[in-house]
C-alpha positions in Angstrom: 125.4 82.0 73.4 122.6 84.5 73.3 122.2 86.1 77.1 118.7 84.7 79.1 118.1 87.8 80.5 116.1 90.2 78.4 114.2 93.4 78.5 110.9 93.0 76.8 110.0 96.9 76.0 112.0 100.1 76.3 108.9 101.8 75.0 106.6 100.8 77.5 109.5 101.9 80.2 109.9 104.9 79.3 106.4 105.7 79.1 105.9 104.7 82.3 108.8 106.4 83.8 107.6 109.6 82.2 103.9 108.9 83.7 105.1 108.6 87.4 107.7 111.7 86.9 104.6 114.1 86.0 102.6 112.4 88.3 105.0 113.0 91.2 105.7 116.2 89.8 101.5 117.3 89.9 100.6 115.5 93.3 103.9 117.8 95.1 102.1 120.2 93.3 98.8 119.7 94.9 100.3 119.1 98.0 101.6 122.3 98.1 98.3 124.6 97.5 96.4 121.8 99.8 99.1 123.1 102.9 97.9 126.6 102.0 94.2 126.1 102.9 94.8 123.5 105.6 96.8 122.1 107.8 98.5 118.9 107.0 101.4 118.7 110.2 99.2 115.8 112.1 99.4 112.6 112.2 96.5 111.2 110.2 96.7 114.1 107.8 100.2 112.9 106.8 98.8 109.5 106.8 95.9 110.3 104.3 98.7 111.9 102.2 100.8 109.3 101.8 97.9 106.7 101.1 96.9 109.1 98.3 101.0 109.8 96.6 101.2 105.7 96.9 98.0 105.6 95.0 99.2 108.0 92.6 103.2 106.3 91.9 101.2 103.3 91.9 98.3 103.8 89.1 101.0 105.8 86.8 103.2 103.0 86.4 100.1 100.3 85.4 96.9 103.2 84.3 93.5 101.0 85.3 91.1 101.0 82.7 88.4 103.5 82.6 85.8 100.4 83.6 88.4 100.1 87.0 89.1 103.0 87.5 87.2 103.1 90.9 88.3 99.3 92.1 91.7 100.5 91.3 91.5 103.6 93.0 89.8 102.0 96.4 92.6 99.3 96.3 95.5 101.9 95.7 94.2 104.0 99.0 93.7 100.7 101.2 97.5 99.4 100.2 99.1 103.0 100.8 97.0 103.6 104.2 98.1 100.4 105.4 101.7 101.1 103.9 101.7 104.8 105.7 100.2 103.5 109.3 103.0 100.9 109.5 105.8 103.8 108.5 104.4 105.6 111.4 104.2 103.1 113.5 107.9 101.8 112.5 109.2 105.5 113.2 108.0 106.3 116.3 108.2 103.1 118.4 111.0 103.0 120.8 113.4 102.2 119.2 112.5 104.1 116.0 113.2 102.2 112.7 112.2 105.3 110.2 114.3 104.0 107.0 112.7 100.9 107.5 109.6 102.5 107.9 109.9 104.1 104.4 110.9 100.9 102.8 107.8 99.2 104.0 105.5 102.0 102.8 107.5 101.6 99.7 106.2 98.1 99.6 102.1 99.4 98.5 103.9 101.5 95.4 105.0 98.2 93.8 101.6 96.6 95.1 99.6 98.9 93.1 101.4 99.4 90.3 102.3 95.1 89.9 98.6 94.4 90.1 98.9 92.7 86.9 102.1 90.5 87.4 102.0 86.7 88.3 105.2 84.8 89.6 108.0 86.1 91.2 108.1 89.1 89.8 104.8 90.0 91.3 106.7 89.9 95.0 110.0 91.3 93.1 108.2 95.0 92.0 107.3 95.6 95.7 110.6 94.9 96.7 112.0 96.8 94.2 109.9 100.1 94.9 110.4 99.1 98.6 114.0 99.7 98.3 113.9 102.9 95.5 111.1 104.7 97.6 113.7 104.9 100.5 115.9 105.9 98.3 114.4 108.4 96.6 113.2 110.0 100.2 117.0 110.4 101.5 117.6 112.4 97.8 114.7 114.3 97.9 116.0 115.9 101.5 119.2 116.1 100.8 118.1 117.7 97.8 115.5 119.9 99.7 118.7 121.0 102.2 121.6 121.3 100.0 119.6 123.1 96.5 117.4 125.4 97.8 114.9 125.9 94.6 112.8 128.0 96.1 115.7 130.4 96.0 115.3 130.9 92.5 111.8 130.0 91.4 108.3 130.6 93.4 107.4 127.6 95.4 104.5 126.6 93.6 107.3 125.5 91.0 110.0 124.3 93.3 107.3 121.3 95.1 107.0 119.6 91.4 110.6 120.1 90.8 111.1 118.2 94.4 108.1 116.0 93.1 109.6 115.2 89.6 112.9 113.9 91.4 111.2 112.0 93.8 108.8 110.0 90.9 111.8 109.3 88.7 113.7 108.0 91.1 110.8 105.5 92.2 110.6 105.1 88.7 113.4 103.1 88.3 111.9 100.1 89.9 109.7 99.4 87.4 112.5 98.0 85.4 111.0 95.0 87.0 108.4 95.2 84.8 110.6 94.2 82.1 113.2 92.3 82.8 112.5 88.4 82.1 114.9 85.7 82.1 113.8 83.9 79.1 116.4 81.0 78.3 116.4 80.1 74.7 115.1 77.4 73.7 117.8 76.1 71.3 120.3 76.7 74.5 118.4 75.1 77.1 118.0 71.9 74.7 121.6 71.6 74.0 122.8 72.1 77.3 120.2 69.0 77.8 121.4 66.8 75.1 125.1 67.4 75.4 125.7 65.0 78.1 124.1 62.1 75.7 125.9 62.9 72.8 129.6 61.9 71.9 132.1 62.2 68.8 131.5 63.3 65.5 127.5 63.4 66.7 128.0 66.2 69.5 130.6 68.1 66.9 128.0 68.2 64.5 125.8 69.8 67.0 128.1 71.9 68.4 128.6 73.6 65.1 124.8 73.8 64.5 124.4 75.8 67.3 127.2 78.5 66.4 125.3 78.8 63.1 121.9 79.3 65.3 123.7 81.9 67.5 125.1 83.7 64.0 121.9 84.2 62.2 120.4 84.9 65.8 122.7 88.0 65.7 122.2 88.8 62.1 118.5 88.9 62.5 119.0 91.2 65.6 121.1 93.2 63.7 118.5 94.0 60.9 115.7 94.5 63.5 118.0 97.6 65.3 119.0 99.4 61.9 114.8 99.6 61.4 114.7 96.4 59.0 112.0 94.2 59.9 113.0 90.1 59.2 110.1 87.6 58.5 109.3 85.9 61.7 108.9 82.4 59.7 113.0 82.6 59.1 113.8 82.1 63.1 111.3 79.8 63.6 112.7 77.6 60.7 116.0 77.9 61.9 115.2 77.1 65.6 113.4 74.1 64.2 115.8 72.8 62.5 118.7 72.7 64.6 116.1 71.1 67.4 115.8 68.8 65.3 119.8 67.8 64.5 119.5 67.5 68.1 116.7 65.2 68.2 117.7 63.0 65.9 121.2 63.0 67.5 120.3 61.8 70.5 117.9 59.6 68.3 120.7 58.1 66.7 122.8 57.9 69.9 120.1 55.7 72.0 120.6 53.2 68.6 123.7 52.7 69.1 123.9 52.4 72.8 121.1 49.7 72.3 123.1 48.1 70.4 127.0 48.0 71.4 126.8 45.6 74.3 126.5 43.3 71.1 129.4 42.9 69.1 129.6 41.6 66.0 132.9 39.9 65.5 131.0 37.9 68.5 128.0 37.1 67.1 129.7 35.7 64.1 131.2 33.5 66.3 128.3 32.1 68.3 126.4 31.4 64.3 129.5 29.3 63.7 129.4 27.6 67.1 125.8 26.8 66.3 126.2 25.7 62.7 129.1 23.4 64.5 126.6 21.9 67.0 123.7 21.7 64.0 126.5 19.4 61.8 127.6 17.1 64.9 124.2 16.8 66.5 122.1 13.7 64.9 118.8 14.9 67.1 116.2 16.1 65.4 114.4 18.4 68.1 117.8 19.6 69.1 118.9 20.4 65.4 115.4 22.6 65.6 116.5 24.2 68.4 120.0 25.5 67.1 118.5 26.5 64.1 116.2 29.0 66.0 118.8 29.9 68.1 121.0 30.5 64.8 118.3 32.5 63.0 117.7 35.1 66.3 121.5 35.5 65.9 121.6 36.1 62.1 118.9 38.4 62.5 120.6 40.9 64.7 123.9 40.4 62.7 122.3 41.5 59.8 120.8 44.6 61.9 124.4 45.5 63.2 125.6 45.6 60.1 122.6 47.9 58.8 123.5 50.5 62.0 127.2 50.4 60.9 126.1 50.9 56.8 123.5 53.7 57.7 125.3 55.8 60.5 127.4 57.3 57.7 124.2 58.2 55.7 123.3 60.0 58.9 126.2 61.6 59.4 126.2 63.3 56.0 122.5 64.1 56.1 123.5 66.3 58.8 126.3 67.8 57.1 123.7 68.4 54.6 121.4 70.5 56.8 124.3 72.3 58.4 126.0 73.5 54.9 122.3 74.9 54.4 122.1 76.8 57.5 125.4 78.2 56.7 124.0 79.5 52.9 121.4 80.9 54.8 123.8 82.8 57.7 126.1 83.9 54.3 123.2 85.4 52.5 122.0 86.9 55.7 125.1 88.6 56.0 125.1 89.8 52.3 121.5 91.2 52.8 121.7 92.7 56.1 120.7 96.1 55.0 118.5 95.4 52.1 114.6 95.5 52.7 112.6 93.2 54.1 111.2 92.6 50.1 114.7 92.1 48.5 115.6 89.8 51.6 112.0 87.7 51.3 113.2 87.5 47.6 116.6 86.0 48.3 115.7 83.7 51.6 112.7 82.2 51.0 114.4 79.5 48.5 116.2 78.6 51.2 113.3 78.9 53.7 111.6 76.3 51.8 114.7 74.1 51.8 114.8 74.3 55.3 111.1 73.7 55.7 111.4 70.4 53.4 114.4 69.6 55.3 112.4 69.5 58.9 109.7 67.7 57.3 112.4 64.7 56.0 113.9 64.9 59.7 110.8 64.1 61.2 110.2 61.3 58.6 113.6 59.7 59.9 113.2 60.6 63.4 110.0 58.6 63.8 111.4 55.9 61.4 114.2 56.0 63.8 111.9 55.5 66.3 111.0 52.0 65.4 114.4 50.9 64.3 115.1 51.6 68.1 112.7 49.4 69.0 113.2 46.9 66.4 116.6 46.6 67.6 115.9 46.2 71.8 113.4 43.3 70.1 115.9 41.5 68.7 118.5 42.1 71.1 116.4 40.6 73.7 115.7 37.6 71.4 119.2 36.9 70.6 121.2 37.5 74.1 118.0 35.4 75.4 119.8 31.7 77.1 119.8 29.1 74.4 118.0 26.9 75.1 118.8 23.1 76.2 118.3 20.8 73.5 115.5 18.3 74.5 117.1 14.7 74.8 114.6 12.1 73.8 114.6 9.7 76.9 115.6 5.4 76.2 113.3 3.4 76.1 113.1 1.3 79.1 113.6 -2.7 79.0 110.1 -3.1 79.8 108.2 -1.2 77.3 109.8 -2.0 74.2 107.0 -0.7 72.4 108.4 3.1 72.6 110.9 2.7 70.6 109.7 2.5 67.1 107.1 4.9 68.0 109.9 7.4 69.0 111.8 6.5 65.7 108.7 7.1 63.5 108.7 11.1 65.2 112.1 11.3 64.2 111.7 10.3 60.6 109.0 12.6 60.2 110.8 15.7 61.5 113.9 15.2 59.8 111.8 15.2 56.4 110.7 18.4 57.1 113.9 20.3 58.2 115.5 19.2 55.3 112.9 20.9 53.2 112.7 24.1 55.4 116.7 23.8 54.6 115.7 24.1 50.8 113.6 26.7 51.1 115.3 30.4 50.3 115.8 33.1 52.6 113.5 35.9 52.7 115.8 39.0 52.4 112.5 41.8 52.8 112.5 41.4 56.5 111.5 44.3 59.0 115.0 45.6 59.6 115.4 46.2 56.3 112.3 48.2 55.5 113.1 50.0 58.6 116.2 51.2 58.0 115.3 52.2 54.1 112.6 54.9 55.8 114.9 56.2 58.0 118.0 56.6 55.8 117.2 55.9 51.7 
């Protein structure tokens, strides 16, 4: 599985690594001939100083544009004063906390320069620059004590030297800038739709995901030798094996829908009824069976569609997964060709792929409604049957109800016998629904 964690631009680091180095490297610099015209031991001198290096680290890692440059500027000097007042205040109270101190002012370096961030990592850069700021001071004296530069070269070279080290090591906070955690999105679904698939159904995705994570790593591999790949490829490919998963899961929600129902049981209960429809001599109770019998056959007849299609299914996605593993193979051959000779070789199988999401979304939907169709019936046919209406005797006293009663009955039975005549309609909605999804 491809890692979530991922560094979005090693260009844009470096650049901005280089930035705060010289930057450090020119404000030690100006420090330097600023001590030789005035005096910068007190208290708010330092203060002002460190308020203006925070600005500095801060606006070389994110450069305002030249319409905020001044906004920029104000806000970097407000965070670093406010950042330098509370290191002094942190290293001279009683007890003294000076590390701490530095850490906090460390705190308006990441301000500044994460302007731009939202979400966490807009509190994560501070922290960052919090914690490489105090690192970066307890080098930078140990450097000053144990490497005396000034030994070798004039001063007004050894301050940048110390100035340089100081910037590249806050520098390395920014890598906050970069790093993302960015799951992919064929990972993150299957990780969701494992749990609701089962048998040859989660093999089949299991497998299409290897093949995802193969041409992932082919691509990859072209893009670091300086051979640029045809965005459209990826996306085809991540679309597609979504959608095995889809319809997977799809296909999976059918058949859970429909195995409380068995039917070796069904066929029973259609015999018990055409039993009860023989013996019984009612009319209105012969209707009832019969509509009791017809829910039944109606969901046989869909059981026996789910158990004729699911092998259709099943070798559709064999299908799609043999193609995905031409495309991986001819990836592999091609690796170091150019991106025209590769266009010229894929894109037959680009297409494919492309006709081959457009058919799954067909079925999908199709699916869809054979779900639906089948939680219908299901509901209809696992519904109580209902109680055959017994036509009350006719009391001594009104002997006039009976003939009338008999006269409903001879008119009924007409009439089932010729709805018995009549032939079945085989075109019914189950039918056209399943020859969408899987014909």
């Amino acid at each position: 599985m491809a890692s979530p964690l991922r560094f979005n631009d090693h260009t844009a680091f470096h650049l901005q690594v280089l930035r705060m180095t010289v930057a450090s490297a020119a404000f030690g610099l100006a420090t330097y001939l600023v001590g030789l015209m005035v005096s910068t031991n007190g208290r708010v001198a330092h203060a002002l100083l460190l308020a203006a290096a925070a600005t500095v680290l801060g606006l070389a890692g994110l450069p305002p544009r030249r319409k905020a440059v001044i906004p920029a500027v104000l806000l970097g000097l407000g965070v670093g004063l406010l950042g330098a007042l509370a290191m002094q205040a942190l290293s001279h109270s009683k007890p003294g906390y000076p590390w701490f101190g530095v850490g906090v002012y460390g705190l308006a370096v990441g301000i500044i320069a994460g302007r731009d961030l939202r979400g966490a990592r807009r509190f994560i850069l501070p922290l960052a620059t919090g914690v490489t700021v105090a690192l970066a001071t307890w080098v930078e004296a140990t450097f000053r004590t144990g490497v005396h530069v000034a030994a070798y070269v004039p001063s007004f070279l050894a301050e940048p030297i110390y100035g340089g080290v100081f910037g590249f090591l806050v520098s390395t906070a920014l890598v906050a800038r970069q790093v993302t955690w960015h799951q992919d999105p064929v990972t993150k679904a299957f990780e969701e739709v494992r749990p609701h698939l089962s048998g040859e159904m989660l093999e089949l995705s299991d497998q299409a995901v290897t093949l995802y994570v193969k041409i992932q790593k082919v691509l990859k591999d072209r893009k670091d030798q300086g051979n640029e790949t045809e965005p459209a490829l990826a996306q085809a490919v991540e679309r597609l094996v979504l959608r095995v998963f889809a319809m997977g899961r799809q296909w999976q929600e059918v058949e859970q829908g429909t195995g409380r129902t068995n039917a070796d049981e069904l066929t029973a209960r259609i015999d018990a009824l055409d039993a009860k429809i023989e013996q019984t001599s009612d009319a209105v109770a012969r209707k009832q069976y019969r509509q009791a019998r017809e829910a039944l056959g109606t969901q046989l007849k869909y059981l026996r569609e789910i158990s004729r299609n699911r092998e259709r299914v099943t070798a559709r996605v064999h299908n799609y997964l043999a193609t995905l593993e031409r495309l991986q193979m001819a990836l592999w051959n091609l690796r170091g060709a150019d991106a025209a000779k590769l266009s010229d070789e894929v894109q037959p199988i680009i297409d494919e792929i492309q006709d081959v999401g457009l058919e799954m979304d067909f079925a999908s939907e199709a699916l869809d409604e054979v779900g639906h169709a089948s939680e219908v019936e299901t509901s209809v046919a696992d519904a109580p049957e209902a109680e055959p209406e017994q036509a009350e005797e006719p009391a001594a006293e009104e002997p006039a109800e009976a003939p009338r009663l008999e006269a409903a009955a001879e008119t009924v039975e007409p009439a089932e016998e010729a709805a018995e005549e009549q032939p079945e309609d085989d075109g019914d909605a189950e039918t056209e629904l399943s020859a969408r999804a899987f014909e």
